[in-house]
C-alpha positions in Angstrom: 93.3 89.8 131.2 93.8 86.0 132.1 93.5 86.6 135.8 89.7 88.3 135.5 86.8 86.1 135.8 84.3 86.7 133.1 81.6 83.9 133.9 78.2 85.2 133.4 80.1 88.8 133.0 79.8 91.3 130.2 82.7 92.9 129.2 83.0 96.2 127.7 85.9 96.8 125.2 86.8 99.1 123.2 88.4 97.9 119.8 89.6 99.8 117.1 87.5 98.7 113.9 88.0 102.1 112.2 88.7 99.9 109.1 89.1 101.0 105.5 85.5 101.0 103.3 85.2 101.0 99.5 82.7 102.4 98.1 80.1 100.3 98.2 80.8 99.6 102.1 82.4 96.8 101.6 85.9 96.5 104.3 89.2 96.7 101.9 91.6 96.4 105.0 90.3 93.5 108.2 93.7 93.9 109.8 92.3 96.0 112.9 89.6 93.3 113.1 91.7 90.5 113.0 94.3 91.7 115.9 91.2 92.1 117.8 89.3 88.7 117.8 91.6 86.9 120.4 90.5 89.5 122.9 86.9 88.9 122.3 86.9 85.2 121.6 88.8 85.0 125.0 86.2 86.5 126.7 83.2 84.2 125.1 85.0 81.2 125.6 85.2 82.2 129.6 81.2 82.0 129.7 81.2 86.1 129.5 79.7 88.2 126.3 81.1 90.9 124.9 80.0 94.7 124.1 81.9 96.4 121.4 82.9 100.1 120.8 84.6 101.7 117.8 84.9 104.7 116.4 84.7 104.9 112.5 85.7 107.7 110.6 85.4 111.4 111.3 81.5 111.7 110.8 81.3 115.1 113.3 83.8 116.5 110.0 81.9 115.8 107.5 78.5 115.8 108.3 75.5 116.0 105.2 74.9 119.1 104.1 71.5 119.7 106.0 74.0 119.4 109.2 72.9 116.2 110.0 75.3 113.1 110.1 75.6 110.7 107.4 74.9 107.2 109.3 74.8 105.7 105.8 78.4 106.3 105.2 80.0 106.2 108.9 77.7 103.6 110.9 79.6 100.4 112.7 76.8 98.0 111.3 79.2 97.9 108.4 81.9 95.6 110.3 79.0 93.6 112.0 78.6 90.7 109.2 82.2 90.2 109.1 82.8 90.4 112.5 79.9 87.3 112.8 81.6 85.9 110.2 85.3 85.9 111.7 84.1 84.6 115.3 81.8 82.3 114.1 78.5 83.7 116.4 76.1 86.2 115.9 76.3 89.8 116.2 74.4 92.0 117.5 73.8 95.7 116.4 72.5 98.8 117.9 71.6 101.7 116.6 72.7 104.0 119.6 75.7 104.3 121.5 73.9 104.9 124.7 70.7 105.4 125.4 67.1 103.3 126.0 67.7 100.5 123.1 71.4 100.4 124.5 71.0 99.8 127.9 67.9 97.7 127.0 70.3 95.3 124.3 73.0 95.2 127.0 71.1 94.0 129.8 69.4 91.1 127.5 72.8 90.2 126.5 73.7 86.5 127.2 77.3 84.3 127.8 78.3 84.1 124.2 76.5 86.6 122.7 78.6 89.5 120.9 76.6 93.2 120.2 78.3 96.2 118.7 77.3 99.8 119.9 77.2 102.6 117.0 80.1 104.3 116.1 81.0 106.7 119.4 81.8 109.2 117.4 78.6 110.2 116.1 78.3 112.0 119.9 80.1 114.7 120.2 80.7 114.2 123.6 83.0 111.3 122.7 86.4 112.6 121.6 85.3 115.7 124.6 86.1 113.1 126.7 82.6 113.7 128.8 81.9 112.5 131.6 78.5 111.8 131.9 78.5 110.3 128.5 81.2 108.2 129.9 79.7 107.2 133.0 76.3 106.2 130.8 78.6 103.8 129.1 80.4 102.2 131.7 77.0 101.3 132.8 76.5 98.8 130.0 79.1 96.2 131.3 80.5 94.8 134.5 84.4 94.8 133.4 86.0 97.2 131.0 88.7 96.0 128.5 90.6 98.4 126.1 92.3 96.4 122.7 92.2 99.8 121.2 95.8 100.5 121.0 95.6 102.6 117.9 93.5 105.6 119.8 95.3 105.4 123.4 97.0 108.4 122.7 93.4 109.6 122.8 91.9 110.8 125.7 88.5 110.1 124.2 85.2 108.8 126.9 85.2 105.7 125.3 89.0 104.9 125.5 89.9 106.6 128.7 87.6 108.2 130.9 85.1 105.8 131.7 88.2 103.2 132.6 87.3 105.5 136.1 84.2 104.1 137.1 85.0 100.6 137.0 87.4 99.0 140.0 90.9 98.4 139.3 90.0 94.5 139.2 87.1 95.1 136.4 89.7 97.2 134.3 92.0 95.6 131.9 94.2 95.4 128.8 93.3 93.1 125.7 96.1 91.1 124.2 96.7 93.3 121.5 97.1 96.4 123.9 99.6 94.1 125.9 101.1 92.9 123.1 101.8 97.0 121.8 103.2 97.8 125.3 105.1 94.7 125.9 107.5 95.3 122.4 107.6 99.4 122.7 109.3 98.4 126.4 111.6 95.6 124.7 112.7 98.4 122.1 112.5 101.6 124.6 114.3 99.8 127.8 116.4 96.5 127.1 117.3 96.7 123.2 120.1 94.7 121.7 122.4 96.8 120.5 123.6 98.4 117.4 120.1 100.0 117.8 118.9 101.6 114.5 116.0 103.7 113.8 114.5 104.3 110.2 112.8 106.9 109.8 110.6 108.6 106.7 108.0 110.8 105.3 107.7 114.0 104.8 108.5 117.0 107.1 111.3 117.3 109.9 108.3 119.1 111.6 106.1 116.2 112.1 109.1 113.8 113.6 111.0 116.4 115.3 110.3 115.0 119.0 111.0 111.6 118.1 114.2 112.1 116.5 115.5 114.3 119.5 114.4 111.1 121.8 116.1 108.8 119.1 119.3 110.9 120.6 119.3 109.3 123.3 117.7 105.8 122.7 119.9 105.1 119.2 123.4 104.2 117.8 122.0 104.8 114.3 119.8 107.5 112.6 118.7 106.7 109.0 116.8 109.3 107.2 114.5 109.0 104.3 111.6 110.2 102.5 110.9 114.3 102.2 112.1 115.0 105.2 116.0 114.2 104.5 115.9 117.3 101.8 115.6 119.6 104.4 119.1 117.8 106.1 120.8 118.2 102.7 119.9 122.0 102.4 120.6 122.6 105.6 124.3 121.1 104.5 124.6 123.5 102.0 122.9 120.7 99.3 121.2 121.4 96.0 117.8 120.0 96.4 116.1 121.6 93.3 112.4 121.4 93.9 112.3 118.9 96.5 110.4 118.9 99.3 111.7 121.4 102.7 111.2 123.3 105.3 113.1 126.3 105.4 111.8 127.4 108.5 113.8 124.1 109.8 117.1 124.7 108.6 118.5 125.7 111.9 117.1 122.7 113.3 118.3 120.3 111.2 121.9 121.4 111.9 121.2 121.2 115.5 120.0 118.1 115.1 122.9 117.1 113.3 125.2 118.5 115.7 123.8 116.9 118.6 123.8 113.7 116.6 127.7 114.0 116.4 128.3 115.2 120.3 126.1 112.0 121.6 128.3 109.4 118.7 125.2 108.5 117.3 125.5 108.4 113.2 122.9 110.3 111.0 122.3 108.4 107.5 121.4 110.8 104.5 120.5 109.4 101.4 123.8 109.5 99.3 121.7 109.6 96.2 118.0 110.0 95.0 115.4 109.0 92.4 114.2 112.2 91.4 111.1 113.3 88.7 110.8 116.3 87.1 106.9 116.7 88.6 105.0 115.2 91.3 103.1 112.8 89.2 103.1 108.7 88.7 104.4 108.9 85.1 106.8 111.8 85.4 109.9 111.5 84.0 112.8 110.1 86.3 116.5 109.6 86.9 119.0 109.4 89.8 121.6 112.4 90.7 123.1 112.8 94.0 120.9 113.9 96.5 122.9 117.2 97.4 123.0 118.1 93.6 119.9 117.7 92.1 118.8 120.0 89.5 116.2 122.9 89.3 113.3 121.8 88.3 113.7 118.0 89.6 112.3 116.9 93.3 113.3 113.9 95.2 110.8 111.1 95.2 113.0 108.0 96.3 115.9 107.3 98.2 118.5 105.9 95.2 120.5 102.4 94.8 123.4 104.2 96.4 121.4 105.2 99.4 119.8 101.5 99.5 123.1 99.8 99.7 124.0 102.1 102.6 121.4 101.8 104.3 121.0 98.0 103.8 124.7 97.5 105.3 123.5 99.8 108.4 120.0 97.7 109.1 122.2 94.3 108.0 124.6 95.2 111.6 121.9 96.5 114.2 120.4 93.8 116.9 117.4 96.3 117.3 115.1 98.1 114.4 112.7 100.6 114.3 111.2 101.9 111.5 108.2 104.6 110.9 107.8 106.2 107.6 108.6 105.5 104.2 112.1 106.3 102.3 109.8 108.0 99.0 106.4 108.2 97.5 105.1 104.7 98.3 101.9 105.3 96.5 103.7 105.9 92.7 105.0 102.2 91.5 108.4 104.5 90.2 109.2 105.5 93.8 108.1 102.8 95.8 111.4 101.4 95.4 113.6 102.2 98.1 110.5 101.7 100.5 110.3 98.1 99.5 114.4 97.6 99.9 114.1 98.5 103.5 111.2 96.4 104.0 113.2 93.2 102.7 116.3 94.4 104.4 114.7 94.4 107.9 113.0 91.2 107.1 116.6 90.1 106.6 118.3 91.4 109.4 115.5 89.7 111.6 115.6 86.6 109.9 119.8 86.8 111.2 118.4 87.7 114.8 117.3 91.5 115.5 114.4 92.3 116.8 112.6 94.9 114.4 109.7 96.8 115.2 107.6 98.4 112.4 104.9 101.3 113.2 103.2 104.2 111.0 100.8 103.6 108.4 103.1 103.5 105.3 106.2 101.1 106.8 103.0 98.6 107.8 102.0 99.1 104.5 105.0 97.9 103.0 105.6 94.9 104.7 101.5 93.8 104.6 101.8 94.3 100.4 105.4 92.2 100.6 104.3 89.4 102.9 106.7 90.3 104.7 104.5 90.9 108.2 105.5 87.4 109.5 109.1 88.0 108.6 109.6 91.0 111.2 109.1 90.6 115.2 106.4 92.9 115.5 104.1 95.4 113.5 101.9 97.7 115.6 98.2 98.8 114.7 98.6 101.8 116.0 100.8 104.6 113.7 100.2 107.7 116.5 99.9 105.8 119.7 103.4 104.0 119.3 105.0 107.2 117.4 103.9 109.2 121.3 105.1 106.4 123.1 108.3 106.0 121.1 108.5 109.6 121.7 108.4 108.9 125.9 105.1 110.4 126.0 102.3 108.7 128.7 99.7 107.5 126.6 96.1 108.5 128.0 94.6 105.1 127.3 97.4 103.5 129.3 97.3 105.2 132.3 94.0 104.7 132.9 94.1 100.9 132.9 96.9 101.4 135.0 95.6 104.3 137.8 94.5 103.5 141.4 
């Protein structure tokens, strides 16, 4: 990114401004926004100006009932005013993504100037990764830069195929995309060890690859969230109504098992909040987490489990942590979620290096304060769970290719 000359250039870069939207339009969450305005502000203040791609939303899923998308709801012209107001020029809009006003907008584009393209995915050639829609974009700019680190486990036109028809020297990272790759190597090839990895929410199912890498990466397991019911049963637990997956019971032995053969240590939960429905106000109380009554689920990890766990995170030189220890949402069970949060704040604060991906772990540390109090939280949930997982990520590799 430093080393590319982008006088009289325009760059174009894919962010990630698929930001939360009340109601009323207005943006609840400028996180994705914010990570994304060094890239763009470098590039203005190097005499270049700056076309912007997003997605936003799923509008191909839910389009109006006459079949027709609803540009109303999903358009990027809702991110434009804040946007102008965040790097302090004007921004452009157009209504297309490609096409006559597009190319027309782009070409009358001047050093300085900022215009945002409509959201890709209202062409359905987009997330087909196509490439003539690709190659029509790619002709809109003279360098390409992807800060999109939250879809580069996409292969998606806008965030990897048209990387392909620009040079290798007119192709590049954004800070935030160097940032993400720079601390999943730190964690994934030199970490400090003890090296611990947290790891929540709901289904064995939807972390099974990443715990069977953590095998081989981790000195310590720690297991939370709905997903650690499914461990207890499978260890001949009482788990009442709590969440499982029976069809996983096998697995989580094997898991287990493997766990013990490699001397890495799996933490359960020793004890649980549990509520006797799945509802905010439900009535509550703690029981052991292999003896919890019919009619009772698991909804947070107990104070028992907490102090374990806290001790585990309190030794470890390197963290990880994706996915919450309950149901974050519900005040009641949001507990054990928060005590993890503080505890890696702590153990970084005494020198670890923690990294914090997946929506509801970011979610806990943003609604703490505690984002400034942990080395690093990534943007992107799915893109650093794949790479975590040892998976090449699409958007990556095509920066990289020859």
């Amino acid at each position: 990114m430093k080393n590319i000359n982008f006088q009289g250039k325009k760059a174009i870069m894919r962010v990630d401004f698929n930001v939360p939207l009340d109601k009323q339009y207005n943006i609840t969450d400028d996180t994705r926004m914010r990570e994304a305005i060094p890239t763009i502000k470098h590039v203005l203040e190097a005499g270049g100006a700056v076309i912007l791609m997003s997605h936003l939303g799923r509008p191909l899923d839910k389009l109006k009932e006459d079949g027709s998308i609803n540009v109303e709801k999903f358009t990027l012209n809702h991110v434009t005013k804040h946007l102008a107001e965040m790097l302090g020029v004007t921004v452009k809009f157009c209504p297309e993504t490609v096409g006559e006003t597009a190319t027309k907008m782009a070409a009358e584009l001047n050093p300085g100037e900022v215009l945002v393209l409509e959201n890709t995915r209202f062409q359905k050639q987009e997330e087909k990764g196509d490439l003539e829609f690709s190659s029509q974009l790619a002709k809109l700019g003279d360098i390409y830069v992807n800060d999109a680190f939250g879809t580069a486990h996409r292969a998606h036109a806008s965030t990897t195929v048209m990387a392909q028809f620009f040079p290798k020297e007119n192709r590049t990272f954004g800070f935030l995309m160097e940032n993400e790759i720079k601390h999943a190597d730190k964690v994934l090839n030199n970490p400090a060890r003890p090296f611990t990895a947290i790891t929540g929410g709901a289904k064995v199912s939807d972390k099974i690859v990443l715990l069977e890498r953590f095998l081989d990466l981790v000195d310590n397991i720690i297991i939370g969230g709905g997903m650690a019911y499914t461990f207890m049963k499978a260890k001949g637990g009482k788990i009442g109504n709590s969440l499982v997956e029976d069809d996983k019971l096998d697995l989580a032995l094997e898991l287990l098992r493997k766990a013990e053969a490699k001397g890495v240590k799996i933490y359960l939960p020793a004890d649980s909040i549990v509520a006797d429905k799945f509802d905010a106000a439900a009535n509550y109380q703690t029981t052991l987490s292999n003896e919890i009554p019919d009619g009772w689920m698991g909804l947070d990890i107990g104070e028992k489990a907490v102090n374990s766990f806290k001790n585990v995170i309190k030794d470890s030189k390197t963290i990880i942590w994706n996915g919450p220890m309950g149901v974050f949402e519900m005040p009641n069970f949001a507990n054990g979620t928060k005590a993890i949060a503080v505890a890696v704040a702590e153990a970084t604060k005494g020198g670890a290096f923690s990294l914090v991906g997946g929506g509801d772990s970011v979610a806990a540390v943003n609604q703490m304060g505690l984002a400034d109090e942990v080395s690093f939280v990534s943007t992107g949930g799915g893109a650093m769970l794949e790479m975590l997982e040892g998976k090449e990520l699409p958007g990556i590799k095509a920066i990289l290719a020859d």
